[in-house]
Short mmCIF file of the C-alpha atoms (twelve columns), coordinates in Angstrom:
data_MODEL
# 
_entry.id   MODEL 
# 
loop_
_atom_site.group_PDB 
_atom_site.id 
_atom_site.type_symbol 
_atom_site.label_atom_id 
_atom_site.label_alt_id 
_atom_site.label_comp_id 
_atom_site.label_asym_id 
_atom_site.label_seq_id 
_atom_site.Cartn_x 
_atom_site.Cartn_y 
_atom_site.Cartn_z 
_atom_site.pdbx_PDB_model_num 
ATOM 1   C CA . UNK A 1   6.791   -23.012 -5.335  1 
ATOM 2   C CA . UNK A 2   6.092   -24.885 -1.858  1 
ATOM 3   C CA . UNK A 3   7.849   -27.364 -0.738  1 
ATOM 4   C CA . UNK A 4   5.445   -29.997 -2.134  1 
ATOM 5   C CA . UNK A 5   5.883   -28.582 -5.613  1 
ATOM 6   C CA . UNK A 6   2.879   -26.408 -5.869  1 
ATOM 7   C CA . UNK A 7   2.737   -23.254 -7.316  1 
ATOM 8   C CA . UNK A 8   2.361   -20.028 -4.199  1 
ATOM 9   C CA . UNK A 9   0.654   -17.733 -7.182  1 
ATOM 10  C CA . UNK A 10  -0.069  -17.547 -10.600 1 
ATOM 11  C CA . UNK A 11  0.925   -13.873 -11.800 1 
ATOM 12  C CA . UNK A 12  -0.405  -12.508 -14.122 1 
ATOM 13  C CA . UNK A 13  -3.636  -14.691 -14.127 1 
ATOM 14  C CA . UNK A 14  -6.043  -12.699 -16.535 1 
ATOM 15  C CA . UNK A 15  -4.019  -14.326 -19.205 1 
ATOM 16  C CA . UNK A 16  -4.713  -17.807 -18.078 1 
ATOM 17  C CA . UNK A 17  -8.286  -17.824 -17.675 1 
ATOM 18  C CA . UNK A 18  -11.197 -15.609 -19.478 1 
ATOM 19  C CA . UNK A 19  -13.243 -16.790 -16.718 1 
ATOM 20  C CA . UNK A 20  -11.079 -15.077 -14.109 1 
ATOM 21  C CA . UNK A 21  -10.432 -12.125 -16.591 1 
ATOM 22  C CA . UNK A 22  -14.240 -11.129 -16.060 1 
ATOM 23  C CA . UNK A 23  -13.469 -10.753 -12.657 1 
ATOM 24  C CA . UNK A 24  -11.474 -8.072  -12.990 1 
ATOM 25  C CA . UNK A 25  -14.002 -6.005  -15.421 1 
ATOM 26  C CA . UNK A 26  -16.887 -7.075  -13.522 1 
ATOM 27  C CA . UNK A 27  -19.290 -3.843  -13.119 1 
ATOM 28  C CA . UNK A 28  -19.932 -5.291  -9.307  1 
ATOM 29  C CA . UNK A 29  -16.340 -4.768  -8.684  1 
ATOM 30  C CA . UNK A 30  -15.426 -1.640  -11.179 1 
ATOM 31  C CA . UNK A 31  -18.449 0.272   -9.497  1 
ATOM 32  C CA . UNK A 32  -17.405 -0.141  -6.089  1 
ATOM 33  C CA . UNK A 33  -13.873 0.980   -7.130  1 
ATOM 34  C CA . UNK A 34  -15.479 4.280   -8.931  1 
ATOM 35  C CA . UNK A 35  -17.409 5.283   -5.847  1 
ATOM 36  C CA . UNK A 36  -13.877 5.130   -3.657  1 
ATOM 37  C CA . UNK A 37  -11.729 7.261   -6.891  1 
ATOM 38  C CA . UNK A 38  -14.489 9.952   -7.040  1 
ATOM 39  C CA . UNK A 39  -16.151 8.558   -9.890  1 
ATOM 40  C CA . UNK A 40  -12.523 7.620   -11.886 1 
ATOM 41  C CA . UNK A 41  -12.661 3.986   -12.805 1 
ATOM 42  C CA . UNK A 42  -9.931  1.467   -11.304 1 
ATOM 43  C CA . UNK A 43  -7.089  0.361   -13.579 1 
ATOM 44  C CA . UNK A 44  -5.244  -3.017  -12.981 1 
ATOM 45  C CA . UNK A 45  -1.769  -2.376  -12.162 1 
ATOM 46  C CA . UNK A 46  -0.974  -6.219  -11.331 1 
ATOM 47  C CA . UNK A 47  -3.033  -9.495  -11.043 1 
ATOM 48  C CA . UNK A 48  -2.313  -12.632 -9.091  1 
ATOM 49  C CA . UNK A 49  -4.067  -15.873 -7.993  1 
ATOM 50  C CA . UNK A 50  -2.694  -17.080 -4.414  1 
ATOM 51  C CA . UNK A 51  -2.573  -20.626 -3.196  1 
ATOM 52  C CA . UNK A 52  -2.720  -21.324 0.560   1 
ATOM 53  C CA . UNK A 53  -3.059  -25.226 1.051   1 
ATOM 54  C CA . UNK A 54  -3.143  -26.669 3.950   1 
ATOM 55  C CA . UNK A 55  0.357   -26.055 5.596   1 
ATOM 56  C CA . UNK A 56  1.637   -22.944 3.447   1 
ATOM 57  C CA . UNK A 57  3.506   -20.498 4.551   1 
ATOM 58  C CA . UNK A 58  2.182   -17.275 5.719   1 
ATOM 59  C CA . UNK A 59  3.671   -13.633 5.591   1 
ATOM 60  C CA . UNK A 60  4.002   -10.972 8.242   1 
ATOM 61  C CA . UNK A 61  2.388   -8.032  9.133   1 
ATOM 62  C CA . UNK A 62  3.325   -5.889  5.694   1 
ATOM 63  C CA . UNK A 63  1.804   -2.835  3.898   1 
ATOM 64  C CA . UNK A 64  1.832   -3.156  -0.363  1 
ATOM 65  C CA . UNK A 65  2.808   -0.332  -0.828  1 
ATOM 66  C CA . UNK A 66  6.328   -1.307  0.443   1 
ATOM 67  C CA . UNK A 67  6.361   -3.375  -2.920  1 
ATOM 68  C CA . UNK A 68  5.309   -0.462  -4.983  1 
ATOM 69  C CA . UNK A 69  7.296   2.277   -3.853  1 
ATOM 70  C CA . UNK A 70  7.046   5.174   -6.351  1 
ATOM 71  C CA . UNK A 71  3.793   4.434   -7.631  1 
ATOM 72  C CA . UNK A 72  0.828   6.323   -6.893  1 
ATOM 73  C CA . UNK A 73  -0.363  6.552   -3.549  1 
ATOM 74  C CA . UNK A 74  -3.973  5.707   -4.563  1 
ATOM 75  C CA . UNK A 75  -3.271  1.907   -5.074  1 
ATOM 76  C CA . UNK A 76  -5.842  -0.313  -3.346  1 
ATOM 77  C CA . UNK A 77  -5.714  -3.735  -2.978  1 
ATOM 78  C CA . UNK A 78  -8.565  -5.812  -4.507  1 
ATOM 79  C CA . UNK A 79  -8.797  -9.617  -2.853  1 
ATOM 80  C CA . UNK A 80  -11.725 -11.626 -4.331  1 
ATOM 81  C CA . UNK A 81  -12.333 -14.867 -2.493  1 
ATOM 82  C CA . UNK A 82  -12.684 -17.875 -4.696  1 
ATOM 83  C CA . UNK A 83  -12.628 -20.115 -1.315  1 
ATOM 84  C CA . UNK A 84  -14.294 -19.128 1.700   1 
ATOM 85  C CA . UNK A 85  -11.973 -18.067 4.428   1 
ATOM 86  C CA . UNK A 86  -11.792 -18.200 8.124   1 
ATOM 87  C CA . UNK A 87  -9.433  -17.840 11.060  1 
ATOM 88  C CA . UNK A 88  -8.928  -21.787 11.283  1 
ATOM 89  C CA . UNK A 89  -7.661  -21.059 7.936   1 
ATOM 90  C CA . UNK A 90  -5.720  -18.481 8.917   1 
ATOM 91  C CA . UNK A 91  -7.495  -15.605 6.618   1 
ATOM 92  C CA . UNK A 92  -5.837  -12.154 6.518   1 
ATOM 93  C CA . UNK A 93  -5.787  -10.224 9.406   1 
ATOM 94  C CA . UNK A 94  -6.009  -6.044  8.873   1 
ATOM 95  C CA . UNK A 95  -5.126  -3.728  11.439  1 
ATOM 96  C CA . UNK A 96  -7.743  -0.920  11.475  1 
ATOM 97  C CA . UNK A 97  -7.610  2.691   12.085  1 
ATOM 98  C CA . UNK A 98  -4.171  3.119   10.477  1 
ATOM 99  C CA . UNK A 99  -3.471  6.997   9.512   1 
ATOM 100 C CA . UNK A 100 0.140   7.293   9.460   1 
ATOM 101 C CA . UNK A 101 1.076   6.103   5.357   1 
ATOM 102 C CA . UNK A 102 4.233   4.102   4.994   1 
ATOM 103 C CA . UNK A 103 5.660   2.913   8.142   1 
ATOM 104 C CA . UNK A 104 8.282   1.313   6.295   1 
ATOM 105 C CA . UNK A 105 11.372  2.346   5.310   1 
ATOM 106 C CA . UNK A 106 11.358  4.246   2.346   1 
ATOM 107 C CA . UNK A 107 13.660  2.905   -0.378  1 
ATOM 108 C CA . UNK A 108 14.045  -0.728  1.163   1 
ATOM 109 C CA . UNK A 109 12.263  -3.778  0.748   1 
ATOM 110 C CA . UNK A 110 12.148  -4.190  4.620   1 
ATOM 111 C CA . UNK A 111 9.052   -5.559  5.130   1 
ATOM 112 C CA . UNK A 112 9.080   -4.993  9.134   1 
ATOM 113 C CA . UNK A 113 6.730   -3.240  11.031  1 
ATOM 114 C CA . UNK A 114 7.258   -2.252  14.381  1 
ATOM 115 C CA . UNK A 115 6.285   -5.336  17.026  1 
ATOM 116 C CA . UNK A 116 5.189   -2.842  19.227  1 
ATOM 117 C CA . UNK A 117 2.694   -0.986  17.202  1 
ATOM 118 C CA . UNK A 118 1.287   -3.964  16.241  1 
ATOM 119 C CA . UNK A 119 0.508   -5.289  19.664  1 
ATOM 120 C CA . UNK A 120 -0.811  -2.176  20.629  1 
ATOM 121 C CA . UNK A 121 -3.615  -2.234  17.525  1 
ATOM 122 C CA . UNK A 122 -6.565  -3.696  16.864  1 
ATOM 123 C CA . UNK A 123 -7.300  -6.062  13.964  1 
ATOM 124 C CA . UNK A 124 -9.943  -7.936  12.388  1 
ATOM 125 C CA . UNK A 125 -10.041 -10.924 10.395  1 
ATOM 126 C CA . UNK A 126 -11.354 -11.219 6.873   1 
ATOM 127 C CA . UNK A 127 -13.041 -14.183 7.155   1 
ATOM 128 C CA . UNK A 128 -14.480 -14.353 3.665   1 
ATOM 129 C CA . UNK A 129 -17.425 -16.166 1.662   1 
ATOM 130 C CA . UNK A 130 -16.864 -17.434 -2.087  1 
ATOM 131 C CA . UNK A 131 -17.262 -13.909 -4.306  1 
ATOM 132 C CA . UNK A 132 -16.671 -12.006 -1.122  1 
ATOM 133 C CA . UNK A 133 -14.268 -8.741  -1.897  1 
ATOM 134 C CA . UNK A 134 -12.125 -7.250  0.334   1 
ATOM 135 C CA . UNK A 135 -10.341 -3.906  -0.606  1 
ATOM 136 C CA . UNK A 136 -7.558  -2.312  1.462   1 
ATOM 137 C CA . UNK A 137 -4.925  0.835   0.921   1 
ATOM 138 C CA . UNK A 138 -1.982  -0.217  -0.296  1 
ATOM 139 C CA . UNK A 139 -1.068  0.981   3.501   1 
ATOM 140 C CA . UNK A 140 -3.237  -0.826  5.514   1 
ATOM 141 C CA . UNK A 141 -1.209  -2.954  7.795   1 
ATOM 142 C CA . UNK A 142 -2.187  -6.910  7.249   1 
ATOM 143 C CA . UNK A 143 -0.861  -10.732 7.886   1 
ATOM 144 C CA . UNK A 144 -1.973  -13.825 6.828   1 
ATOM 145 C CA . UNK A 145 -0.599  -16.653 8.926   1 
ATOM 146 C CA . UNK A 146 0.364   -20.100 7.871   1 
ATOM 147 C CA . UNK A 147 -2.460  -21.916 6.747   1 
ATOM 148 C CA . UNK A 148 -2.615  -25.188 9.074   1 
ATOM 149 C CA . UNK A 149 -6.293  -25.868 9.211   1 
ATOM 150 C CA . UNK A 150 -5.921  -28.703 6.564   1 
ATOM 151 C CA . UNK A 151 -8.151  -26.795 3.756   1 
ATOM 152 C CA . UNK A 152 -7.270  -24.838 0.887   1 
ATOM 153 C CA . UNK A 153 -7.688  -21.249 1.169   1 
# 
């Protein structure tokens, strides 16, 4: 919850809405996930709606897969954009190029990565339309700052 009393994230969220449950079989979406697994098609492993209003929290630079340690190394990240996004709205940042896997450490929840690398790489901003996807690893370095632009995102 934030402080206001809103709810962060709804998790799961396929279960609350059929509307939003067709997102997640939508051919658009499964087809793009085939062509990156070879031709395998994508399996939810977990669902979640985020909230950023205007003054939420943000979280550090982070890679998933330091939440899912001991799953499959083929996790991807699926982010479908049901507001558009910008960097007034503080949208998620991704550093790019990233080739060296976990660069946490292993069997922690330490969700630090190195200051240094990450002034030393270069990032891009999602800034997103509505129905805009963005897929990731689940080690792609990314942050999403505190939203202060005074819109939901």
């Amino acid at each position: 919850m934030l402080p206001n009393g809103q709810p962060w994230e709804i998790a799961p969220f396929i279960n609350a809405s059929p509307l939003l449950a067709t997102v997640v079989a939508d051919r658009r979406l499964m087809d793009r996930l085939a062509s990156i697994y070879d031709g395998d098609e994508g399996v939810l492993c977990k669902d979640k709606l985020i909230f950023k209003p205007a003054d939420s929290h943000g979280n550090g630079v982070h890679q998933d897969y330091n939440w899912w340690q001991g799953f499959p190394t083929s996790l991807l990240t699926v982010a479908v954009a049901l507001d558009q996004t910008s960097r007034e709205s503080e949208c998620t940042e991704f550093w790019a190029g990233h080739q060296q896997g976990f660069m946490h450490q292993s069997n922690t929840f330490d969700g630090q990565i190195n200051p240094d690398w990450i002034a030393k790489q270069q990032h891009i901003y999602a800034e997103m339309k509505v129905g805009d996807i963005a897929i990731s690893s689940c080690f792609t370095p990314h942050a999403a700052a505190a939203n202060k632009s005074g819109q939901l995102r």
